[in-house]
N, C-alpha and C positions, 0 to 999 in steps of 0.2 A: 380402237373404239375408245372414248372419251367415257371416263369412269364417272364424272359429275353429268352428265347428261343422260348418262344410262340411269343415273339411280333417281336423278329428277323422270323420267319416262317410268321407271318402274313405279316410284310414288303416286304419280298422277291413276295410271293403272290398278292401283290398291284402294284410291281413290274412289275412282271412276267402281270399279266393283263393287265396294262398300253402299254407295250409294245405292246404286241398284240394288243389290240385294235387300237394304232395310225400307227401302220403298216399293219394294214386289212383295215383302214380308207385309207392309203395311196395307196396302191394296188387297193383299189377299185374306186378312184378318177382317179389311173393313166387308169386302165380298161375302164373308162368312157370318158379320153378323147380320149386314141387311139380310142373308137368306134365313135368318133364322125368326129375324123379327116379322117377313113375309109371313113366316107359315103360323107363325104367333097370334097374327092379327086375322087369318083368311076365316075364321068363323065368327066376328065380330062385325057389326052393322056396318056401314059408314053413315057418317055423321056431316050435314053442309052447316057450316057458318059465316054468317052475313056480318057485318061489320056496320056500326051507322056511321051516315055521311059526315065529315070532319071540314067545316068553315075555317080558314085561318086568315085572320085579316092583320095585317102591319101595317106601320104607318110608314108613309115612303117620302124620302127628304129630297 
């Protein structure tokens, strides 16, 4: 077994975990606050806003 390729394979694997883990952590943090801003807002009205129409004129060479 080649000791330089093993401990490159292992790195990538420490790697590769790391990632996942602080990105499942983050997903499941962001999951937790949308669910909480859900139940925050569910007795509040909703509100529509309209926007007015925006002209944009340039001069073209």
């Amino acid at each position: 077994m080649n000791t330089n390729r093993t401990t490159r394979f292992a790195g990538l694997l420490v790697a590769v975990l790391m990632t996942v883990a602080v990105n499942g952590a983050m997903l499941w943090k962001f999951d937790a606050v949308s669910q909480e801003s859900v139940l925050a807002t569910n007795d509040q009205m909703a509100t529509v806003v309209t926007l007015d129409r925006v002209n944009v004129v340039a001069h073209r060479s």
